[in-house]
ZAMARGU-4260 file (C-alpha; in steps of 0.2 Angstrom, whole numbers, plus 5000, padded with zeros to 4 digits):
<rodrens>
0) 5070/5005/5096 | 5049/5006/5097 | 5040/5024/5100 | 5036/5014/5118 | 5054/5013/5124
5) 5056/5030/5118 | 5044/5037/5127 | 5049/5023/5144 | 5068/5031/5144 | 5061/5050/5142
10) 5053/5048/5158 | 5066/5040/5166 | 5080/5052/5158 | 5073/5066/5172 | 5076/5057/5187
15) 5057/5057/5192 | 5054/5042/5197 | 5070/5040/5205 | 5064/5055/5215 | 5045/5047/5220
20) 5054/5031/5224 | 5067/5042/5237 | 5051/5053/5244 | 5044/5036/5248 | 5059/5030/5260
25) 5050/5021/5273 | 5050/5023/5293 | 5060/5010/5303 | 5052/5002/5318 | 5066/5001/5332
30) 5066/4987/5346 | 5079/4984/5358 | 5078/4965/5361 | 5091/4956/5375 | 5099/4940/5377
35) 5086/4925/5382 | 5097/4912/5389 | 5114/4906/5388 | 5115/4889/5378 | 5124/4875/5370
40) 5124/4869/5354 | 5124/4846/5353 | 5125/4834/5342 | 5109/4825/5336 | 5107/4817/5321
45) 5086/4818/5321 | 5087/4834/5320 | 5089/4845/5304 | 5107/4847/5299 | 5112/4838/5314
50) 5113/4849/5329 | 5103/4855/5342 | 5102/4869/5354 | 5100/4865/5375 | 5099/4876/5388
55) 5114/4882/5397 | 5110/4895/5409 | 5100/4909/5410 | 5103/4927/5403 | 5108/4933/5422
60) 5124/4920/5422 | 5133/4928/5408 | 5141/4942/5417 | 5145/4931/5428 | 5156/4919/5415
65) 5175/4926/5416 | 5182/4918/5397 | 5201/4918/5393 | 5210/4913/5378 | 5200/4900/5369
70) 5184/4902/5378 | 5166/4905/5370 | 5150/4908/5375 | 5134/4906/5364 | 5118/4916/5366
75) 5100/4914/5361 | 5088/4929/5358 | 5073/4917/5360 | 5067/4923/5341 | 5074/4927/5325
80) 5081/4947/5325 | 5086/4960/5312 | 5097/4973/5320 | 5112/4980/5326 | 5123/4971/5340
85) 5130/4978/5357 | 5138/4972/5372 | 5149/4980/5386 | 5166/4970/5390 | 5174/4970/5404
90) 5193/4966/5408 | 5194/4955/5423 | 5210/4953/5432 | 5226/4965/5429 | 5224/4980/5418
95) 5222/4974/5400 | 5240/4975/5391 | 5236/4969/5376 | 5221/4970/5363 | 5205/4959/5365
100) 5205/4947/5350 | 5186/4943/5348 | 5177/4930/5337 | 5156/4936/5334 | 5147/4923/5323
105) 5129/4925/5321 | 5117/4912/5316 | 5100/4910/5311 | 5100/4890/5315 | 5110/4880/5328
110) 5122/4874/5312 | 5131/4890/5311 | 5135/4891/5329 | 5141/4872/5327 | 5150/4869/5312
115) 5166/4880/5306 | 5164/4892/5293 | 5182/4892/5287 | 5175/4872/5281 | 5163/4882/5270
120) 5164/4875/5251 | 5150/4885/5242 | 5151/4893/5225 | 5144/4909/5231 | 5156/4922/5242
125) 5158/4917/5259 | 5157/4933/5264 | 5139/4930/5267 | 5142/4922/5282 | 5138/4930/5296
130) 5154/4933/5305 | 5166/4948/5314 | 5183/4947/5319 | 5188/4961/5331 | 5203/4969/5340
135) 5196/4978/5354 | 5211/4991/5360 | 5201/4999/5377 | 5193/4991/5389 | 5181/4993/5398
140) 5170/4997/5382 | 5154/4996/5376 | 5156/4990/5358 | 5143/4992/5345 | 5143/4985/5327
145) 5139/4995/5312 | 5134/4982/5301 | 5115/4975/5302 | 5114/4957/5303 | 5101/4942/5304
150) 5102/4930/5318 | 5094/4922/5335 | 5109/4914/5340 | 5127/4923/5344 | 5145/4915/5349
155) 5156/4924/5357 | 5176/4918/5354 | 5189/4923/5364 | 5204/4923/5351 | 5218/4930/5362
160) 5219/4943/5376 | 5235/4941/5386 | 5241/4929/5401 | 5237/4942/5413 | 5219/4947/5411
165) 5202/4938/5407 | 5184/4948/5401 | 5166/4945/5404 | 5151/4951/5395 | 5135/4959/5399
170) 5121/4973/5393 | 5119/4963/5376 | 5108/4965/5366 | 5101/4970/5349 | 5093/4985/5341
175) 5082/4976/5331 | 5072/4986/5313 | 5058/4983/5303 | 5047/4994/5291 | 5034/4984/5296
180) 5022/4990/5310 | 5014/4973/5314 | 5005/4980/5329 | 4987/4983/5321 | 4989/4968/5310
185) 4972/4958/5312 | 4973/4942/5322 | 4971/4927/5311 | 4957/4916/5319 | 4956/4898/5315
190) 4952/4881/5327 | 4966/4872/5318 | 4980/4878/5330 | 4995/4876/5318 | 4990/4885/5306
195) 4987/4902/5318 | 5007/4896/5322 | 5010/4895/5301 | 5003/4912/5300 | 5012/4922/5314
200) 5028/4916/5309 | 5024/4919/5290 | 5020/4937/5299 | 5037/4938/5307 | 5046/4931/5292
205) 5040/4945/5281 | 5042/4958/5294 | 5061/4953/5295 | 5064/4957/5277 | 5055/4972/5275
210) 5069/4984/5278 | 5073/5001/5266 | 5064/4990/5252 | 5058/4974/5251 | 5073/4965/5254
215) 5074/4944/5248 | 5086/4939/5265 | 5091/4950/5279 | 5104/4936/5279 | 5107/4935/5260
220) 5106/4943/5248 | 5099/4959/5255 | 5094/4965/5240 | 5078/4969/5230 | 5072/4956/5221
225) 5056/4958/5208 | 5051/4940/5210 | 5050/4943/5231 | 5044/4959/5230 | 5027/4952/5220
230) 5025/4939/5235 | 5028/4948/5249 | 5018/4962/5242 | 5004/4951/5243 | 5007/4945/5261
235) 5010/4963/5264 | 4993/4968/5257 | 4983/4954/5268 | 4992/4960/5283 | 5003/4976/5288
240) 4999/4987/5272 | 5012/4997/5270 | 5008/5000/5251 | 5019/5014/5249 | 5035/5004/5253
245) 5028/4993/5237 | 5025/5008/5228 | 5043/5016/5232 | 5051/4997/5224 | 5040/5000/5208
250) 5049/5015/5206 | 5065/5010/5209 | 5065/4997/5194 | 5054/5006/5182 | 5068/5019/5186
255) 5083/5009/5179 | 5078/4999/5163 | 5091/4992/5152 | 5094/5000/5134 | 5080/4990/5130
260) 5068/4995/5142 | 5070/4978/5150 | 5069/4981/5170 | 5082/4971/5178 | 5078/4955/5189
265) 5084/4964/5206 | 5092/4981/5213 | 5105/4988/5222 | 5100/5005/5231 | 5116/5010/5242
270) 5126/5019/5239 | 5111/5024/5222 | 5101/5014/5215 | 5110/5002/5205 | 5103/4989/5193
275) 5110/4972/5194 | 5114/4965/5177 | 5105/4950/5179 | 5089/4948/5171 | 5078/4933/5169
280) 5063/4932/5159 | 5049/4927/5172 | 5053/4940/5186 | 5053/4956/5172 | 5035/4947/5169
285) 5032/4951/5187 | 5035/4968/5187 | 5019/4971/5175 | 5010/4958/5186 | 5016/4966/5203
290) 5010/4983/5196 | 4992/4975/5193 | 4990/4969/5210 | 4997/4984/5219 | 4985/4994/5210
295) 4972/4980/5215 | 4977/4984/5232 | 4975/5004/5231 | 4969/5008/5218 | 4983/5022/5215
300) 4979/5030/5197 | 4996/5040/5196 | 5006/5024/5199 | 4999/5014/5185 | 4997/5029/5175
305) 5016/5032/5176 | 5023/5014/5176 | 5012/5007/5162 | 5025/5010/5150 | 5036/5000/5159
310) 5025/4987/5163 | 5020/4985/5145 | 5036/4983/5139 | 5040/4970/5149 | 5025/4961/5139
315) 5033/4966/5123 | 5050/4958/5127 | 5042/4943/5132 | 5032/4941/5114 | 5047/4944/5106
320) 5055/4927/5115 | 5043/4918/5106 | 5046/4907/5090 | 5036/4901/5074 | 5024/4892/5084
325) 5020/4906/5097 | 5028/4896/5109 | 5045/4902/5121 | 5061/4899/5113 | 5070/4887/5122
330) 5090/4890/5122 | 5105/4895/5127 | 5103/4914/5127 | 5091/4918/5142 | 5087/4914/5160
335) 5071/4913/5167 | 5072/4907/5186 | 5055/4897/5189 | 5063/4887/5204 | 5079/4881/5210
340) 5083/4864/5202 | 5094/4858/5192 | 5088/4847/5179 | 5071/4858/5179 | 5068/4864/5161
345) 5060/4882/5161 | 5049/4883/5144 | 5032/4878/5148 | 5032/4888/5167 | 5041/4904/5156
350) 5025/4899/5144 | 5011/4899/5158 | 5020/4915/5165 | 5018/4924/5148 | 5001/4922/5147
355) 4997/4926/5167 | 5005/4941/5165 | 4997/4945/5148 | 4982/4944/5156 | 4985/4956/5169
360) 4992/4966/5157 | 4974/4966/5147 | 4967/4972/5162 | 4977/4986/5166 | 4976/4992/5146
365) 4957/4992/5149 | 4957/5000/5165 | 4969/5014/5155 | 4959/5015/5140 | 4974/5010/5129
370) 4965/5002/5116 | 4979/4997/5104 | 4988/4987/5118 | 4976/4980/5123 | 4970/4974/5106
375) 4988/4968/5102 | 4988/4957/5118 | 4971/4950/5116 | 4978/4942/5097 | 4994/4937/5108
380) 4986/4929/5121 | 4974/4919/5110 | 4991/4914/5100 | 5001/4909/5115 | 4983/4900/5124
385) 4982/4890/5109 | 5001/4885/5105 | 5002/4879/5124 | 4987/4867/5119 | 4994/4861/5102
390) 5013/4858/5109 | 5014/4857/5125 | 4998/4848/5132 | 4999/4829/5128 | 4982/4821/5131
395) 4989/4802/5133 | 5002/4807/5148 | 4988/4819/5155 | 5003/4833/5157 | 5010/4850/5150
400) 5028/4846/5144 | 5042/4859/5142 | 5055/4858/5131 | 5062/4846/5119 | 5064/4832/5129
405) 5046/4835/5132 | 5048/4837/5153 | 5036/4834/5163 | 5039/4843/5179 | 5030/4850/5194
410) 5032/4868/5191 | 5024/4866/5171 | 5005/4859/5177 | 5006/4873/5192 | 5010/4886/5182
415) 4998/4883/5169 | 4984/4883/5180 | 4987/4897/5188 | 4988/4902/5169 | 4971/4898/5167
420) 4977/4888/5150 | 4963/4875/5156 | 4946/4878/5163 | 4943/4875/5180 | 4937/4858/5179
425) 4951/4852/5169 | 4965/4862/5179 | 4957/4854/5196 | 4957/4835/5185 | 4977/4840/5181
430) 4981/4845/5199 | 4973/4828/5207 | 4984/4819/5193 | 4999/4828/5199 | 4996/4824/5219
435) 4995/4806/5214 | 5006/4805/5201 | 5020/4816/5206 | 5034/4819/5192 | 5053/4816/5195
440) 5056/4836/5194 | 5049/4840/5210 | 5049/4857/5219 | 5065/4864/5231 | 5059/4881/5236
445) 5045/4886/5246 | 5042/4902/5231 | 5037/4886/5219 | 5025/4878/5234 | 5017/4894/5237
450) 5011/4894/5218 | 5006/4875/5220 | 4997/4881/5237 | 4987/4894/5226 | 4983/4884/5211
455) 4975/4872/5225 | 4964/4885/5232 | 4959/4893/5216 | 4954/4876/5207 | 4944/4873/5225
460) 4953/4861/5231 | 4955/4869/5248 | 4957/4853/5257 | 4972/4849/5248 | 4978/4866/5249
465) 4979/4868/5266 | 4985/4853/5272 | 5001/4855/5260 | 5004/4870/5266 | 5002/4860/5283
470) 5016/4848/5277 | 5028/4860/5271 | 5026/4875/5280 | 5021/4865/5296 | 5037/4854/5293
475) 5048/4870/5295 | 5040/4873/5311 | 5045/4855/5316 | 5062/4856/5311 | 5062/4871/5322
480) 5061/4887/5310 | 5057/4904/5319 | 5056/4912/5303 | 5053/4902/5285 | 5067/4898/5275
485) 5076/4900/5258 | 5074/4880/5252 | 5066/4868/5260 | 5063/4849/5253 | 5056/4839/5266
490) 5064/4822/5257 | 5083/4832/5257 | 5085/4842/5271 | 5102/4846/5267 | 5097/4852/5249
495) 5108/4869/5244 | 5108/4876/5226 | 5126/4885/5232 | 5133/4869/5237 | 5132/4870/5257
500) 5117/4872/5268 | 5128/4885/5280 | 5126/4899/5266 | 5106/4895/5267 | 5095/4910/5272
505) 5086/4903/5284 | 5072/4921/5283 | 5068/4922/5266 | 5055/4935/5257 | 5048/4922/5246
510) 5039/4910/5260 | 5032/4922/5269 | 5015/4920/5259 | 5004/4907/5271 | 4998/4922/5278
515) 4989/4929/5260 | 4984/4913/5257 | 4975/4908/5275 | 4968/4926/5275 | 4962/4925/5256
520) 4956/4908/5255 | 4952/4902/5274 | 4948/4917/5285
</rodrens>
């Protein structure tokens, strides 16, 4: 074990930054929000998924809808909520002698009012899907759900009462909860209408998910994830600026590092704080990269002064990956995430990512005086810079390449301009190649357009940029998103890496970023 991770687990042996990360619990915001309308969901098969909402009556009807044994009513709030359900029920006809047998299921898109969950085929846990079962035993009652959940639209199923009596519902609505104040968030101006709509709704999306921490899906997975947390961080700085809430998630993972100072590719914080034990080589990158541009953003001293260790050992672990050639070792013993594809082969992005986040690193080392690490990275970078040229670049295709069967995939050329491997001209010349000339692997998340969306910008290719993010963001809009989604591909709408689309989170951390890159590049 190095002197650094010696000195990285003393600090954290003490609980101290646990502590600062606790002192830093953030204020929830608090909304009550009521039902919008009554509505049904339809078949259509031009519409995304294949189901559509349409009016069924306004909010003012419901109490008036008596439901029996195999009834159901759905709901719209208008908007996508975060928050905690209640509704009164109230038995009509003989006193109730017999439990109410209710059905809740929440959705965020008209799908999950339409199709059956129990038909649900995914690899991960259905128990993601947003769905109570209840016995209510006394009625009249006002009934209030503990759990948080993540929806706009609500079905209400009656399961059973008893031949003699019926209910109806009324008074529902939800407490909705952000950390986000959005009220003095700055207006973004712009002529081009749709993209004011792209940024409020990036707004809304990253309000959702800021919760007690940065969460990745108020759906799923509710948790801290590092390579969100960098993205929304830097909507969050070009907007509501809650720093400390950044701040308070640094903490937490430089807090719970592995035996190897390695921080862990996401946290659980209830009932402590828990590291997962899955860790993946581009988001502990992130960690060092996220510090950088959080201290960009404030200018905190203390922070970087006391998570530098972490953050330097995250570059450490990611030299050590390298082989002969000073290039990534490709094989069966790691996981770097890059971008949900199957076929995608994650050496050249994981390369490009080494070096952005050597760079960042460099910065920070100067900014600390620590002249050693920052002279051991300087002879890395050069290293890795150069082997990326020799290996990976091939002149006669005009592409980076990743892996042994020589990939060439979209997420390779993106990343290694926004590593700076080429200089601007010749990153700008590999981007127009890439627009025109598009490669097989192509892109399934809106985390892998954002980097895309940037490398545009920074290479000056603004109108390019803008209207792919008009494309892609703006196609959510049309296929009607309220808030922007886990996985998007615009040529497979039903696309899931889990195996169904109803296990999608349809608000997720990691699109919310149009609104840092309208308000950085446009505004």
């Amino acid at each position: 074990m190095s002197f650094q991770q010696n000195q990285t687990f003393e600090i954290n042996r003490n609980g101290r930054f646990e502590q600062i990360a606790d002192d830093l619990g953030p204020i929830l915001y608090r909304e009550n929000v009521v039902v919008n309308q009554i509505v049904e969901v339809v078949k259509n098969k031009g519409k995304i998924h294949g189901w559509e909402v349409k009016s069924g009556g306004s909010a003012g009807e419901l109490s008036k809808q008596v439901l029996g044994k195999g009834d159901q009513v759905i709901l719209d709030f208008g908007d996508h909520q975060v928050g905690y359900l209640s509704l009164h029920i109230q038995p009509v006809g003989s006193p109730p002698d017999a439990p109410l047998h209710l059905r809740l299921t929440f959705g965020e898109m008209p799908v999950e009012m339409a199709e059956s969950f129990s038909d649900y085929d995914g690899w991960i846990s259905s128990s993601w899907l947003q769905e109570e079962t209840i016995h209510v035993d006394v009625l009249p009652n006002q009934l209030k759900l503990p759990r948080r959940y993540s929806f706009r639209y609500l079905k209400i199923e009656v399961l059973d009462t008893s031949p003699k009596y019926k209910v109806s519902f009324d008074n529902v609505s939800i407490e909705a909860v952000t950390s986000a104040d959005v009220h003095n968030v700055d207006t973004f101006e712009h002529k081009d209408k749709e993209l004011v709509e792209i940024d409020r709704v990036s707004i809304k999306t990253l309000q959702d998910c800021m919760q007690d921490v940065f969460e990745d899906g108020p759906k799923r997975d509710r948790r801290l994830w590092l390579g969100d947390l960098r993205l929304q961080a830097m909507a969050n700085y070009a907007t509501v600026q809650n720093n400390e809430l950044v701040k308070r998630n640094l903490y937490q993972f430089a807090a719970v590092p592995n035996q190897d100072g390695q921080v862990s590719a996401n946290l659980f914080v209830e009932p402590t704080l828990i590291p997962d034990d899955t860790f993946l080589f581009d988001y502990s990158l992130f960690f060092t990269t996220t510090l950088y541009d959080y201290y960009q953003a404030t200018k905190d001293d203390e922070a970087i002064h006391d998570l530098w260790m972490t953050a330097y050992r995250q570059i450490e672990i990611g030299i050590e990956r390298l082989d002969r050639r000073c290039i990534v070792e490709d094989d069966d013993s790691w996981w770097s995430f890059i971008d949900w594809h199957p076929e995608l082969n994650k050496q050249g992005p994981s390369q490009a990512i080494l070096i952005y986040a050597l760079r960042r690193a460099i910065e920070l080392a100067e900014i600390l005086q620590k002249e050693n690490e920052k002279n051991f990275m300087l002879t890395q970078l050069a290293k890795v810079e150069e082997a990326s040229i020799k290996y990976l670049w091939k002149e006669g295709q005009g592409f980076f390449v990743s892996g042994e069967q020589e990939q060439v995939s979209w997420a390779t050329q993106v990343w290694m301009v926004l590593a700076e491997v080429l200089d601007q001209e010749k990153s700008r010349v590999l981007l127009k190649r890439l627009l025109t000339e598009p490669p097989k692997i192509e892109m399934n998340t809106p985390y892998m357009h954002h980097h895309l969306v940037e490398a545009l910008f920074l290479v000056g290719l603004d109108h390019e940029a803008t209207n792919w993010m008009k494309m892609y963001w703006g196609g959510m809009l049309q296929d009607g998103a309220d808030t922007f989604w886990e996985l998007y591909n615009p040529t497979d709408k039903e696309f899931s890496p889990y195996g169904n689309h109803l296990i999608n989170s349809y608000c997720h951390a990691w699109s919310c970023t149009p609104t840092y890159l309208l308000r950085k590049f446009l505004k």
